[in-house]
Structure formats: structure tokens, C-alpha cells
N, C-alpha and C positions, 0 to 999 in steps of 0.2 A: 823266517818270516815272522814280523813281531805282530799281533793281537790290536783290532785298533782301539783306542782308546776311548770308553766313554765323554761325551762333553758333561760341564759340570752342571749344567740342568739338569742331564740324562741322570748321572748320579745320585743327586739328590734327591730325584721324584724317587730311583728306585728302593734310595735307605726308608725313606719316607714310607712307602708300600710294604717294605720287610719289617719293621719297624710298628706297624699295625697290622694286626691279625684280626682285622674285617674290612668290609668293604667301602671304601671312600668315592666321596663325589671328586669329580673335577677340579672343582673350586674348591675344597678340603686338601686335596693334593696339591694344587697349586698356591696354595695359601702357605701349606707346612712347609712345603719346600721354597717358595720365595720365588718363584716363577711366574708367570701372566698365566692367565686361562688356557689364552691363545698356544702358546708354548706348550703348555700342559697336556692339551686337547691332541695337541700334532703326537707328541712325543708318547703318547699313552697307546696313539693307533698306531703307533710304531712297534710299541714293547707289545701290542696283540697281535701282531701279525708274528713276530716271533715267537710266540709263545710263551712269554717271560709272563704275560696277567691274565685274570678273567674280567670278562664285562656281563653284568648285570643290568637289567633295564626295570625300573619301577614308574611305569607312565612316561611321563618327557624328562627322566631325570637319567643318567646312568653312573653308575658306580662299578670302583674298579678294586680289583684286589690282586695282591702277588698269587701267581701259579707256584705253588710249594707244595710238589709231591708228599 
């Protein structure tokens, strides 16, 4: 059984996250990696429910960061 493959938004948001060691807005991660908001927004609550990021909330903003034990 082969592994499935990240799409290349998926990718990129995650070198983007690995890549910085703190925590990014939305619009920072979708900007660096060249993606919409929109896209960015989906795929981040994606990568948190697997446990791949953290989410931090500072009033109506939130910022995300890679989970790296």
C-alpha cells in the first residue's frame, strides 16, 4: 500500500512552517508559501487536527506554528 501523497499547497505551507521556528499568522503562511488565505485557512485546520501544528490565539488573530517535539 503506497502513502498518499501531499498536494503541493499541502507542501509548501508545511516547509514554510518547518522553515520558521515561531509562530505565523495565516496571511504570513499564505503569503510565504504562495497560496490564498482561503486555501491556507482550510489546510492549516487540517494539519491541526492531525497534529502536525499548534494554534495560538492573540484576540481575533490566530497564529500557527509546526508541532516539533
Amino acid at each position: 500500500m503506497t502513502k498518499p501523497k501531499l498536494k503541493l499547497q499541502e507542501s509548501r505551507m508545511l516547509k514554510t512552517l518547518l522553515e520558521h521556528n515561531y509562530y505565523l499568522s495565516t496571511t504570513e503562511i499564505a503569503d510565504k508559501s504562495n497560496v490564498s488565505w482561503n486555501t491556507a485557512d482550510k489546510y492549516l485546520k487540517i494539519f491541526q487536527k492531525k497534529g502536525w501544528i499548534r494554534k495560538k490565539r492573540r484576540g481575533n488573530r490566530v497564529y500557527w506554528r509546526a508541532n516539533i517535539a
